[in-house]
NULOSE-780207 format. One line per field, with one value per residue: residue number from 1; x, y, z of N, C-alpha, C in turn. Coordinates in steps of 0.2 Angstrom, whole numbers. Layout:
pos = c(NUM|...)
n_u = c(X|...)
n_v = c(Y|...)
n_w = c(Z|...)
ca_u = c(X|...)
ca_v = c(Y|...)
ca_w = c(Z|...)
c_u = c(X|...)
c_v = c(Y|...)
c_w = c(Z|...)
END
This chain:
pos = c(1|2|3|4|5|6|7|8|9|10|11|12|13|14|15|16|17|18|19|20|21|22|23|24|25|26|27|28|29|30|31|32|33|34|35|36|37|38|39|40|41|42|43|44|45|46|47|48|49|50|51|52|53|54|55|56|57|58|59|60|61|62|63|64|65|66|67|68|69|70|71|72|73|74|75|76|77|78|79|80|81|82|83|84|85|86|87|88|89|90|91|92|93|94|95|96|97|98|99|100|101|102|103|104|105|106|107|108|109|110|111|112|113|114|115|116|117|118|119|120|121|122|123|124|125|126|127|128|129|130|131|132|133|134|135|136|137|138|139|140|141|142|143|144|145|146|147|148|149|150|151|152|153|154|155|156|157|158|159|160|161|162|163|164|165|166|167|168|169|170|171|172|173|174|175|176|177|178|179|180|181|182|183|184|185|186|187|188|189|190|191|192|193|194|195|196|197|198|199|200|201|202|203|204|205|206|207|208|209|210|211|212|213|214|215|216|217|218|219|220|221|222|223|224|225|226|227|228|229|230|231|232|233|234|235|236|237|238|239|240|241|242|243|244|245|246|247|248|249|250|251|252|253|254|255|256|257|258|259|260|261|262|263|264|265|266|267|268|269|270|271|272|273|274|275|276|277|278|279|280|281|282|283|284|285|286|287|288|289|290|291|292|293|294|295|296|297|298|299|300|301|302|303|304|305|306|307|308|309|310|311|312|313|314|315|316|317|318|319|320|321|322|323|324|325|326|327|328|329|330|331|332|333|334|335|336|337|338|339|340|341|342|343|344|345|346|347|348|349|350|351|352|353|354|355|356|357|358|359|360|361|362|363|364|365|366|367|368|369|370|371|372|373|374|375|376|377|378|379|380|381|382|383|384|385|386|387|388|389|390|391|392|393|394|395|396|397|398|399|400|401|402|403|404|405|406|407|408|409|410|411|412|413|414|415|416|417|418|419|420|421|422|423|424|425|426|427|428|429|430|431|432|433|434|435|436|437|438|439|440|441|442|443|444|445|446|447|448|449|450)
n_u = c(-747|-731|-730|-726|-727|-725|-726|-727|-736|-740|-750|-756|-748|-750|-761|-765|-757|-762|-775|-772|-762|-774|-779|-770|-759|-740|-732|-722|-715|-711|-706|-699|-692|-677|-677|-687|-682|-670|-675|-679|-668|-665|-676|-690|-702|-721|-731|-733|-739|-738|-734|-735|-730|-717|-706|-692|-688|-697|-713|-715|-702|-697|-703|-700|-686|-689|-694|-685|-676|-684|-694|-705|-715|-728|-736|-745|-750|-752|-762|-765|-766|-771|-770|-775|-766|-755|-758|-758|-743|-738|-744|-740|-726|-727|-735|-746|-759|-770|-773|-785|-784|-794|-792|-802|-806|-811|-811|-798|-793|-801|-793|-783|-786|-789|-774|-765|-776|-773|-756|-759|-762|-754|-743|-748|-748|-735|-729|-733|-729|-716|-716|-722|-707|-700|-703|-700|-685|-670|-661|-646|-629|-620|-606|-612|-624|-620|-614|-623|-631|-620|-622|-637|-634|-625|-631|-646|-647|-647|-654|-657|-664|-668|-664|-668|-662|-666|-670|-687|-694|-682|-680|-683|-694|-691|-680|-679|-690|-681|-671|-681|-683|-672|-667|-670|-683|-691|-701|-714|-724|-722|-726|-733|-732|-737|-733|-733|-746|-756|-770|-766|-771|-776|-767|-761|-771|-769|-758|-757|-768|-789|-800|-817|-828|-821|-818|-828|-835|-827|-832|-831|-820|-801|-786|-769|-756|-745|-745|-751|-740|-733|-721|-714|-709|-712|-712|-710|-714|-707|-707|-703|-712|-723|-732|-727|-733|-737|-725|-719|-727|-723|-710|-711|-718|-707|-694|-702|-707|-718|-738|-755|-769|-778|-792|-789|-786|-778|-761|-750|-738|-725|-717|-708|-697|-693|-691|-688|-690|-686|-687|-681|-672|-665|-659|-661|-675|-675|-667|-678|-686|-696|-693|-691|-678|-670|-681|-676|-662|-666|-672|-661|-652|-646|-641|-646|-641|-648|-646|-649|-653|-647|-635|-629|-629|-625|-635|-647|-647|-647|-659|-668|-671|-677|-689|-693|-695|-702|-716|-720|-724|-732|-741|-746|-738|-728|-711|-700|-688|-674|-668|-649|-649|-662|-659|-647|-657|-663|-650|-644|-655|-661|-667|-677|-687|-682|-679|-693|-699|-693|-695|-711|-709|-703|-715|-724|-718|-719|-734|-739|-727|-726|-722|-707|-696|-688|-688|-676|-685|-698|-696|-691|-703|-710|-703|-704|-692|-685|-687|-670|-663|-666|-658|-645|-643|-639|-633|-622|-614|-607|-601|-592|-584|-572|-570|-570|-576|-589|-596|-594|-603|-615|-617|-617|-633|-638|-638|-644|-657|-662|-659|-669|-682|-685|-683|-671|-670|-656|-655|-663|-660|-649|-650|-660|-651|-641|-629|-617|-621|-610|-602|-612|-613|-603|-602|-613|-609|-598|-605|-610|-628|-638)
n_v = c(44|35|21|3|-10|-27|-40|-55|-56|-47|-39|-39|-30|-18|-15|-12|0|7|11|16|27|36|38|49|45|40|26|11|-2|-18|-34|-46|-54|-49|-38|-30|-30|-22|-10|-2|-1|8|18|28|20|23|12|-4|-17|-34|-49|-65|-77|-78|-76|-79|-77|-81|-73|-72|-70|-60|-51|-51|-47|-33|-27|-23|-18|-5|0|7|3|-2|-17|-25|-41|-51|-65|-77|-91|-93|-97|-100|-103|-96|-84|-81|-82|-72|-61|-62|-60|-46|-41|-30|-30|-44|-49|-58|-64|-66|-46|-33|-21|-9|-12|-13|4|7|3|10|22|20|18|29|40|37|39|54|59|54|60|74|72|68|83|90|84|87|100|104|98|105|119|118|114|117|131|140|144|148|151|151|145|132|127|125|116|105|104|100|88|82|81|76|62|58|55|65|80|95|114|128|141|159|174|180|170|167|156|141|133|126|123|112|103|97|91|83|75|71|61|44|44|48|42|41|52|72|85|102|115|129|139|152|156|151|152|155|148|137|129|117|108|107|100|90|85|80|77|69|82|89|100|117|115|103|93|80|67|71|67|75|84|78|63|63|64|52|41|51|66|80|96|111|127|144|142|149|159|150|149|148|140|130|128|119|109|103|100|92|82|80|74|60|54|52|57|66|67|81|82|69|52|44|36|39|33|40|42|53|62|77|95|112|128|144|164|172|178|168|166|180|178|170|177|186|177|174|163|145|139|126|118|123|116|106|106|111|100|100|111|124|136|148|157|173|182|194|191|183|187|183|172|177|181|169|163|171|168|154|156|163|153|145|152|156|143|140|150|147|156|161|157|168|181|191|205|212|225|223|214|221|231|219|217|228|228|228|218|217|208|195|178|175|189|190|178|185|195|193|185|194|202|192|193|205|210|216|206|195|201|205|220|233|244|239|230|242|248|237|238|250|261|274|286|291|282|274|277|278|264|257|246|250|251|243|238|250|253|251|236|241|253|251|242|252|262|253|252|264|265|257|261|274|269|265|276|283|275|273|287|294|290|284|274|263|261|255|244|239|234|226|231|242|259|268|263|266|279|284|279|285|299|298|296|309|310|314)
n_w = c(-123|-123|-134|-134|-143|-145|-154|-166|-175|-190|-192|-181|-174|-183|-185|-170|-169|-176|-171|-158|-162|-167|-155|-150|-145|-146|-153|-156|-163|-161|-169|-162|-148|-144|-153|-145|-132|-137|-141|-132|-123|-129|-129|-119|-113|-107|-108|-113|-125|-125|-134|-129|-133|-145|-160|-155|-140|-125|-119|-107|-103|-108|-105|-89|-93|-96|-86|-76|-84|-85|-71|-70|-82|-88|-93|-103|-105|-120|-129|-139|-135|-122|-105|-91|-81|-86|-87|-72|-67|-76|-70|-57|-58|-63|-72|-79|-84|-93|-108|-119|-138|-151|-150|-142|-149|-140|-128|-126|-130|-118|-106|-109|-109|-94|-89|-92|-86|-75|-74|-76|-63|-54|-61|-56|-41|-38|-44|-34|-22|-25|-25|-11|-4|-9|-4|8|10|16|9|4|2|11|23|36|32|27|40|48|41|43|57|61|52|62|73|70|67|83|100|107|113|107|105|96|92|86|75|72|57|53|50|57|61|46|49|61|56|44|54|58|47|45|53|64|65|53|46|53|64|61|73|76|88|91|104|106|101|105|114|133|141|136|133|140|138|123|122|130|129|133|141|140|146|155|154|149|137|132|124|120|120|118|108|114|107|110|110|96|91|94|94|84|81|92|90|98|98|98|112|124|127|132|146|163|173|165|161|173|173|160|162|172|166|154|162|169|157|154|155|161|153|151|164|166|171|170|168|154|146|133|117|112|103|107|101|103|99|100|99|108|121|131|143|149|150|161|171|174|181|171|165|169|175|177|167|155|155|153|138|132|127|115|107|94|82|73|60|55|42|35|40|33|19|6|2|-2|-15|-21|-13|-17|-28|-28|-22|-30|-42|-37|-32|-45|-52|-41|-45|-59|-68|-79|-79|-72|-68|-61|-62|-61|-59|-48|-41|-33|-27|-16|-10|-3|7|23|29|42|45|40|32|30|28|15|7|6|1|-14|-18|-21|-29|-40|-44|-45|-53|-70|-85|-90|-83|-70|-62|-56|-52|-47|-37|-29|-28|-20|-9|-6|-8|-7|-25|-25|-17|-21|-33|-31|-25|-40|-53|-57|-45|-43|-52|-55|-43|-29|-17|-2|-6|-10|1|10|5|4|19|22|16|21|37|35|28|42|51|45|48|62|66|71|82|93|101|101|85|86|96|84|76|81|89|97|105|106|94|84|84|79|65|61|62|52|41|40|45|52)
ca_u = c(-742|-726|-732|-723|-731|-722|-730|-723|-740|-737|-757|-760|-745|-753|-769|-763|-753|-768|-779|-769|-761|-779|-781|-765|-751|-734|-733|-718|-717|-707|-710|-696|-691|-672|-678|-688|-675|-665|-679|-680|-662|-663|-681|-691|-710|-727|-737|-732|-741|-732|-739|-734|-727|-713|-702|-686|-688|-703|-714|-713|-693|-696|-708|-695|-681|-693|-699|-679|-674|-689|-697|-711|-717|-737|-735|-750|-750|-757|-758|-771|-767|-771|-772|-773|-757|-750|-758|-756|-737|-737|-745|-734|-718|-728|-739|-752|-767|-770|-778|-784|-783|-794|-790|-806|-803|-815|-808|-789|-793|-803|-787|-777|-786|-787|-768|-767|-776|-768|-751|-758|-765|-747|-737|-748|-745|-727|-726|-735|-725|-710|-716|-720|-701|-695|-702|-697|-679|-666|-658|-644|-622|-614|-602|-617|-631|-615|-612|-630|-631|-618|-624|-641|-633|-623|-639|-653|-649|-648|-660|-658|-668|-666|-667|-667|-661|-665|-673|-692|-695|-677|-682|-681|-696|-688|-671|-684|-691|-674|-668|-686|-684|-664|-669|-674|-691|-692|-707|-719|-726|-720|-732|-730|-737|-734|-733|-737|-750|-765|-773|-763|-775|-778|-758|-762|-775|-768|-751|-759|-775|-792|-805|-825|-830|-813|-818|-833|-836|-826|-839|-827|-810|-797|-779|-764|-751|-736|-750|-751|-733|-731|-713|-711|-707|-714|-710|-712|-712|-709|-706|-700|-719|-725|-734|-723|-734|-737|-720|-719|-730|-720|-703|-713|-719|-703|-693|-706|-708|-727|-741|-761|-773|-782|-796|-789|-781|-774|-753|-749|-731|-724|-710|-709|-691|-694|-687|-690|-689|-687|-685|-679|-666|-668|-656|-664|-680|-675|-666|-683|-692|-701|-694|-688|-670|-672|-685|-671|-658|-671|-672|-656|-647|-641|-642|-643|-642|-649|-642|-652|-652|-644|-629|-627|-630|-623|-639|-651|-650|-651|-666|-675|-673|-679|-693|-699|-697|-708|-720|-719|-726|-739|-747|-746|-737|-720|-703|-698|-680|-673|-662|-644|-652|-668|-654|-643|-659|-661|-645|-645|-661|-658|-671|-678|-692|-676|-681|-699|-699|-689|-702|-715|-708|-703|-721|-729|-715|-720|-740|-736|-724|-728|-717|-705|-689|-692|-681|-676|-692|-701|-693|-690|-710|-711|-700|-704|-690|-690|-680|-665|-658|-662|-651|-639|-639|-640|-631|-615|-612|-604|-594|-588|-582|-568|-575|-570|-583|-595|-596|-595|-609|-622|-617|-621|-637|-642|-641|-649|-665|-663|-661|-678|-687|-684|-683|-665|-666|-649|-654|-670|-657|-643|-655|-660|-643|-635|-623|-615|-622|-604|-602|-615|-612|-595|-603|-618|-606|-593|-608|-615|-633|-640)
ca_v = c(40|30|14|-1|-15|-34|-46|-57|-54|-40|-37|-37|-25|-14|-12|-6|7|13|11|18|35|38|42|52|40|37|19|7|-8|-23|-42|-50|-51|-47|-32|-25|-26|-15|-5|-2|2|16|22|25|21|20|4|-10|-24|-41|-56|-74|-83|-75|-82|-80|-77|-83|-69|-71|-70|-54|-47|-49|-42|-26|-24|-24|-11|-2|-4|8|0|-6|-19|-28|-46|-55|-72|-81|-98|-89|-103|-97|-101|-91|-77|-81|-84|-67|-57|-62|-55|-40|-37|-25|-36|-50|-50|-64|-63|-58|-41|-31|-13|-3|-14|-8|9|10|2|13|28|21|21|37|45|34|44|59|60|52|65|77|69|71|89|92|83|91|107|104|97|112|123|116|112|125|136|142|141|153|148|150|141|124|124|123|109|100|104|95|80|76|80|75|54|54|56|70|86|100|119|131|149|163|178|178|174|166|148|141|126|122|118|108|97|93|87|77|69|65|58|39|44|50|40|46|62|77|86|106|118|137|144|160|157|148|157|153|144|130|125|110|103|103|96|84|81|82|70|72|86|91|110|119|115|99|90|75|66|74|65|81|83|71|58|64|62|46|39|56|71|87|105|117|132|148|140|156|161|146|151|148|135|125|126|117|101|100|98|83|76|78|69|55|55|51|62|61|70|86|80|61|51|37|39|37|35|43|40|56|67|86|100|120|134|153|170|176|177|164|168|185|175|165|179|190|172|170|154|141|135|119|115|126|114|98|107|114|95|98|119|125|143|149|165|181|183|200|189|176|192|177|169|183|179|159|163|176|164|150|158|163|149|141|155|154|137|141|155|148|161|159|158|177|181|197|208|214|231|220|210|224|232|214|215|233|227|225|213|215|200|188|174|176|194|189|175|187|200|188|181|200|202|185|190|213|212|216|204|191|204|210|225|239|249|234|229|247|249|236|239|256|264|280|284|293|278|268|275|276|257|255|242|254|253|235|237|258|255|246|234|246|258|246|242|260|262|247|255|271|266|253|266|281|268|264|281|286|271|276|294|294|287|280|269|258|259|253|238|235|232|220|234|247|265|271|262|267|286|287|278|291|306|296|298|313|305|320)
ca_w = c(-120|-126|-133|-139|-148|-147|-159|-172|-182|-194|-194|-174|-173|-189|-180|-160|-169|-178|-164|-153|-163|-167|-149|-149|-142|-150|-155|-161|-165|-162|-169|-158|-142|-146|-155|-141|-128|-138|-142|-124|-121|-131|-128|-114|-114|-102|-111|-117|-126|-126|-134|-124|-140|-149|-160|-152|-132|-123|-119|-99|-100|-110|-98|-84|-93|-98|-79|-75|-87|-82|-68|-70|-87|-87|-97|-103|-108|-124|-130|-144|-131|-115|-98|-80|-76|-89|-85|-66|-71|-79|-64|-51|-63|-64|-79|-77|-87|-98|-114|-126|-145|-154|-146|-142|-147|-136|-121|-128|-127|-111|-102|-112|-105|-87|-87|-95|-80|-69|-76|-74|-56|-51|-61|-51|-37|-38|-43|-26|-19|-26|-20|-4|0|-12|0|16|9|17|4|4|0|13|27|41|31|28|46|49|42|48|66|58|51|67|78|68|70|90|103|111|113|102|105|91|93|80|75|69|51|52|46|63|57|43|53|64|49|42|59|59|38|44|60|62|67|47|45|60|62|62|75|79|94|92|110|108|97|107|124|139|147|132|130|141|133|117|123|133|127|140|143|139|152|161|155|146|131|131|124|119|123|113|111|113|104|112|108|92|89|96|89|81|82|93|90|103|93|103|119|128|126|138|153|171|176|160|160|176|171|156|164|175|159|152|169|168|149|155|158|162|151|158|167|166|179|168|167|147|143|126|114|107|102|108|98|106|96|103|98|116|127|139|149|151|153|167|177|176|183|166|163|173|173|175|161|150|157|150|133|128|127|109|105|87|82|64|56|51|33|36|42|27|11|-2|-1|-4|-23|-23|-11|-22|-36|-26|-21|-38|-45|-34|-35|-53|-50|-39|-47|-66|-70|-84|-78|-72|-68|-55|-64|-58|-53|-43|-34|-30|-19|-12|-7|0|10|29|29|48|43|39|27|28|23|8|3|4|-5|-20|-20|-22|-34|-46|-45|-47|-59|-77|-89|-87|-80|-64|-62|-48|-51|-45|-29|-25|-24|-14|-1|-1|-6|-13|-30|-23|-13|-29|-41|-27|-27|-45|-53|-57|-39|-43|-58|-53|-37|-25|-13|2|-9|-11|9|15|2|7|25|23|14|28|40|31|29|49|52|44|50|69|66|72|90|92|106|94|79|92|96|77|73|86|88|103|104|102|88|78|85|75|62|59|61|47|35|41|46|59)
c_u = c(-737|-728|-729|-726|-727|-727|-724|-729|-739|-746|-759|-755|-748|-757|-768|-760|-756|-771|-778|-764|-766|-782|-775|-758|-746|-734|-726|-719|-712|-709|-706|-694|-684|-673|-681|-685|-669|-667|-676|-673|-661|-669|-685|-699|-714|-730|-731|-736|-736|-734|-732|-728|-724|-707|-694|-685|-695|-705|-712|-709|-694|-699|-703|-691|-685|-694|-691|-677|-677|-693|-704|-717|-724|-736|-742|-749|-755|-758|-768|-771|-766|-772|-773|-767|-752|-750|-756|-747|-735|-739|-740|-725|-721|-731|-744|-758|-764|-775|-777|-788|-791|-795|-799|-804|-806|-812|-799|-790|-796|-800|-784|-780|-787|-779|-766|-769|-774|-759|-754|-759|-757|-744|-740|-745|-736|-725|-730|-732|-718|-709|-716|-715|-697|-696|-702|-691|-675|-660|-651|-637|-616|-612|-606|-621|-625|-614|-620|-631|-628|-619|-632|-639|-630|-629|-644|-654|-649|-654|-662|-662|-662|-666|-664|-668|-662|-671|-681|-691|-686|-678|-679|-686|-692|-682|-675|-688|-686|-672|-673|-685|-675|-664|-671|-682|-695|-702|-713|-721|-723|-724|-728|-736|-735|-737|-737|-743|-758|-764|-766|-766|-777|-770|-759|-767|-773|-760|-752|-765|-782|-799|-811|-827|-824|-815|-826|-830|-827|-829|-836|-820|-807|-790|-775|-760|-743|-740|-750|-743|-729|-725|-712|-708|-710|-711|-713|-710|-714|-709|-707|-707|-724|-727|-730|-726|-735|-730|-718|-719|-727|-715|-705|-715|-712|-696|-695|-706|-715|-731|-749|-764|-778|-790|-796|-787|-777|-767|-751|-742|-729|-716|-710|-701|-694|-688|-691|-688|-690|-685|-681|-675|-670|-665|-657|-669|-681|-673|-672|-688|-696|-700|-689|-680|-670|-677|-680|-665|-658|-670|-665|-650|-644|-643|-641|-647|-642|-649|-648|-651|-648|-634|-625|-631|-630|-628|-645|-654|-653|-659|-672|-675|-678|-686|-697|-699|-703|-714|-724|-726|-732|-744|-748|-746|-730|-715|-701|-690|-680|-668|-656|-647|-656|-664|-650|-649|-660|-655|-644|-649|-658|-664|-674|-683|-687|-680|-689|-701|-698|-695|-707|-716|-707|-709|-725|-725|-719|-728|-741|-735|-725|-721|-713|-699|-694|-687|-682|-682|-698|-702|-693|-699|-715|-710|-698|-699|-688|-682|-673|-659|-660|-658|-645|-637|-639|-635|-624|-612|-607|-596|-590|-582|-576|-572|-575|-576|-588|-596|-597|-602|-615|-620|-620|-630|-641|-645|-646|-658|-665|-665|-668|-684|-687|-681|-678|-664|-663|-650|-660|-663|-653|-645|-656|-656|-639|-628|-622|-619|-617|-601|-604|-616|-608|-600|-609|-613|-600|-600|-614|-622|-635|-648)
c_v = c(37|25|8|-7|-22|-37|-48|-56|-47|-36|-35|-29|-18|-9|-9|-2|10|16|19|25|37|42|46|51|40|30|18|0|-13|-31|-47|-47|-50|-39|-28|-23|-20|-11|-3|3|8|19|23|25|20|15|0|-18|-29|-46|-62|-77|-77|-80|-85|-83|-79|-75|-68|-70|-62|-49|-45|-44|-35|-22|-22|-16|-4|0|-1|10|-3|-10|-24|-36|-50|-59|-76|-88|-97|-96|-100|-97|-99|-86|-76|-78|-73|-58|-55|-60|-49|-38|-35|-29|-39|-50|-55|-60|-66|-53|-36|-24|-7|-5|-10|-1|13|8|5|21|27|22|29|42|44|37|52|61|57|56|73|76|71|79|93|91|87|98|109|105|104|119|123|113|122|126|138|140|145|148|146|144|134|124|122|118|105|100|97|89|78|78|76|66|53|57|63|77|91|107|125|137|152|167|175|178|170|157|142|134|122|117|111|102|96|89|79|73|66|61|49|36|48|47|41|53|67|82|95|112|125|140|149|161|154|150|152|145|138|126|120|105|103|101|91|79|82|76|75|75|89|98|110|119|109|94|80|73|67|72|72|80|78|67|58|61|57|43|43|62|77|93|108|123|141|149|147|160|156|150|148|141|129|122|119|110|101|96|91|78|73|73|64|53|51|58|61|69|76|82|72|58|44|39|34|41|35|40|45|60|75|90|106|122|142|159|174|175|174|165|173|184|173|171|186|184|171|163|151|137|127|117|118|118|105|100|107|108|97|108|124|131|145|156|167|181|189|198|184|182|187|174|170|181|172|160|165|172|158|151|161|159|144|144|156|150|139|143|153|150|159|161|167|177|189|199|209|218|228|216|214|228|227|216|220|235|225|220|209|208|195|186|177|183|194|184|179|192|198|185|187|202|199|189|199|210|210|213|198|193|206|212|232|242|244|233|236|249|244|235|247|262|268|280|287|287|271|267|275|269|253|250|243|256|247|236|243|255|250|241|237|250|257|245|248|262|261|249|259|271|264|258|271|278|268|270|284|281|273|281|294|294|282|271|260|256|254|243|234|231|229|226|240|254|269|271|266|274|288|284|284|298|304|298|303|313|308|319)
c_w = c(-125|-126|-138|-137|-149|-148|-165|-177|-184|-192|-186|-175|-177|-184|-175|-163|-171|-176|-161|-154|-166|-160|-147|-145|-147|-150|-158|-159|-166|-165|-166|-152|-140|-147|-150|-135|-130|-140|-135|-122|-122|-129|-121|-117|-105|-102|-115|-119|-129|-124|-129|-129|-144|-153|-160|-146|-130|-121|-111|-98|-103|-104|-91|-86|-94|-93|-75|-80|-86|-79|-68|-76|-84|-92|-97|-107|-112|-129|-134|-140|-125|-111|-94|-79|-78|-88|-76|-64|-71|-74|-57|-55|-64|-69|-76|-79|-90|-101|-119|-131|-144|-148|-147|-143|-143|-129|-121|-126|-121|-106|-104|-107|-97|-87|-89|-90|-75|-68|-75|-66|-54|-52|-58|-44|-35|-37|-36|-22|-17|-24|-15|-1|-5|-5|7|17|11|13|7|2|5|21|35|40|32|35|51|50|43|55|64|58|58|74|78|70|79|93|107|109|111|106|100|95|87|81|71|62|47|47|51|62|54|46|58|61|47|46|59|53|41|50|57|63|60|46|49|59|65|67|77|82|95|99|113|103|100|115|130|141|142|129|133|140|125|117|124|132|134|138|142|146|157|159|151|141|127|130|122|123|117|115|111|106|103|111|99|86|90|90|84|81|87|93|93|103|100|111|126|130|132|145|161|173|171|160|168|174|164|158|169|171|157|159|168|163|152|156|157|156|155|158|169|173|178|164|161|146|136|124|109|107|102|105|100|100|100|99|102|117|132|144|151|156|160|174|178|180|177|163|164|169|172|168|155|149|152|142|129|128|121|107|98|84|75|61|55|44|35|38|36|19|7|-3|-2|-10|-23|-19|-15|-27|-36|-25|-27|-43|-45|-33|-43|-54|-49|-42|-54|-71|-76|-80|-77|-67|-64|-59|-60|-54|-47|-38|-32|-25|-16|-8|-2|7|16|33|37|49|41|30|25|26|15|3|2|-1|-13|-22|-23|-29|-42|-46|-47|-55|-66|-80|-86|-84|-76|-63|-55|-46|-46|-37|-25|-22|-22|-8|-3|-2|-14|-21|-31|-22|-20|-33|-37|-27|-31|-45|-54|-50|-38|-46|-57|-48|-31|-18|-7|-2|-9|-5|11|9|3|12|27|22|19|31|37|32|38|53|53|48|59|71|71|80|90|96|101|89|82|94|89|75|76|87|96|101|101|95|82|80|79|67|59|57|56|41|35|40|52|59)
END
């Protein structure tokens, strides 16, 4: 650690710098309390010993200003005419301890090494931290992802219900947590309920919660979800997925904003902000009878629709870089970098899995690839594709070519893969592609693609 030393004795100060670069700290050394506020100004430190008695600034003014300058200094105090109420005194302004002269040196270095772990486990801490929200922060710079978040920012602070549109793998969560950290129910929990992901027949017990014995093997009371979430947030991921009649008892929960526990009969009122999520046509949904107009009508107060990667190409790269660095990380592995070539099949990529394709493929990439370059050959054998349509989208497809060229280029190649991937049924490709059959008729017979 950083450690500076105020004393006006020349011999206490000697000693702690011995002490204490014998256990491998940097050490300086101030003997007034002038000199070590401009120590200060320039340096930054962890520890500080700061005798009482100086012979300029009293030590407890120094202490202030020091905790002022920096607030996350450990400063230890220490004084040859200790009281109580000096040391009292010096607690409540913030000093970490208080030690009386003479100085025991086995007591110095075994507070020097509780702080010390006390510094490590927090700068863990952080970098966990920092992970976490690195990879629940939404990426990107293109004219989709900015309007995103403005729909975010003027959403996220009011009340109203949320529903999220977009493809699977789009980052349809994430948009869901940023609304819930800008919101004013930041602090609260975040709580979320994938759909389509738990049996039919247990979606209202874990929304609602069920009472000891209300089914087999309800051996206890269990609170739900909207209990869970009490004054925060819930995500109801998938919604489109919801069974008909769950959907029912939601929309009277929601009406009411009460609801009883299965098997309960006592009526618990909630304060919780609902956000859906879909992958579906609802309005398809609703006119096959899979899901209720009404409960759509309850949902869709505020409605916010999240691009396709295949619609926003400009953030391919910040992603993929994103994405490995924060692999990187994980795996600890060294810093690896995506050549031009690795980002021109990126780019090429019609990336039916959205985001989350992208993250995966980056991760297989970072923990694969031999070296610190990860280059075409790489990418291409893990999406598969073969080495024709590599050197086609080398990286001389950039610099050669007019951007008309380039476009009819990354066109044809698209198609070519879609092509092979659904062995040239126009109607599937047709589908894949958000596109008309006619369309992509003329388009196949422009790049001869029989």
């Amino acid at each position: 650690m950083r450690v500076l030393v105020i004393d006006d004795d020349k011999n206490i100060g000697e000693s702690l710098k011995w002490l204490l670069e014998e256990s491998g700290h940097k050490v300086m050394i101030s003997m007034t309390g002038k000199g070590a506020l401009e120590t200060i100004q320039r340096n930054e430190f962890d520890l500080t010993f700061l005798d009482v008695m100086l012979p300029d600034i009293n030590g407890l003014d120094v202490l202030n200003d020091l905790l002022v300058k920096q607030p996350e200094l450990k400063v230890v105090m220490i004084s040859g005419h200790a009281d109580l109420d000096t040391a009292v005194k010096a607690t409540k302004l913030g000093a970490f301890d208080f030690f009386e002269k003479p100085l025991n040196p086995e007591k110095i270095l075994l507070e020097v090494k509780k702080l010390e772990e006390q510094k490590r486990i927090t700068a863990e801490r952080d970098e966990l931290k920092e992970l976490l929200d690195y990879e629940y922060r939404i990426i990107g710079k293109s004219e989709e992802i900015e309007a995103l978040r403005d729909q975010i920012r003027r959403a996220a602070p009011s009340s109203g219900r949320i529903l999220i549109f977009g493809e699977n793998g789009s980052g349809k969560e994430l948009v869901a947590r940023e609304i819930h950290a800008s919101s004013l129910r930041y602090q609260k929990p975040f709580i979320q309920l994938n759909c389509a992901a738990i049996p039919r027949e247990l979606v209202e017990s874990e929304l609602f919660g069920h009472e000891k014995g209300a089914f087999t093997g309800a051996h206890k009371t269990r609170p739900g979800m909207i209990e869970q979430a009490e004054g925060g947030t819930l995500l109801l991921d998938e919604i489109g997925d919801m069974a008909v009649e769950t959907q029912a008892k939601l929309l009277r929960v929601l009406e009411e904003e009460a609801f009883y526990r299965v098997g309960g009969t006592a009526k618990r009122k909630f304060d919780v902000r609902i956000i859906s999520a879909t992958n579906k046509d609802l309005g398809e949904a609703i006119q096959n009878g899979e899901f209720r107009q009404d409960l759509f009508y309850r949902l869709n107060v505020i409605p916010v629709h999240v691009p396709p990667l295949r619609q926003r190409k400009e953030d391919i790269k910040v992603l993929a870089e994103h994405f490995m660095k924060n692999y990187c990380q994980k795996n600890g592995k060294k810093r690896k970098t995506l050549s031009k070539e690795a980002v021109a099949q990126l780019l090429c990529y019609p990336w039916p899995g959205n985001v989350r394709e992208l993250r995966n493929v980056i991760e297989r990439l970072v923990i694969m690839s031999r070296g610190s370059d990860v280059g075409a050959n790489d990418v291409s054998d893990v999406l598969n594709i073969d080495e024709k349509s590599r050197q086609n989208s080398s990286v001389q497809t950039y610099s050669d070519l007019s951007l008309r060229e380039q476009l009819n280029h990354y066109e044809k190649q698209l198609l070519q893969r879609i092509f092979e991937r659904y062995q040239g049924n126009v109607s599937r490709m047709a589908t894949a592609l958000q596109t008309d059959r006619a369309n992509l008729h003329r388009k196949l017979q422009k790049y001869g693609l029989k």
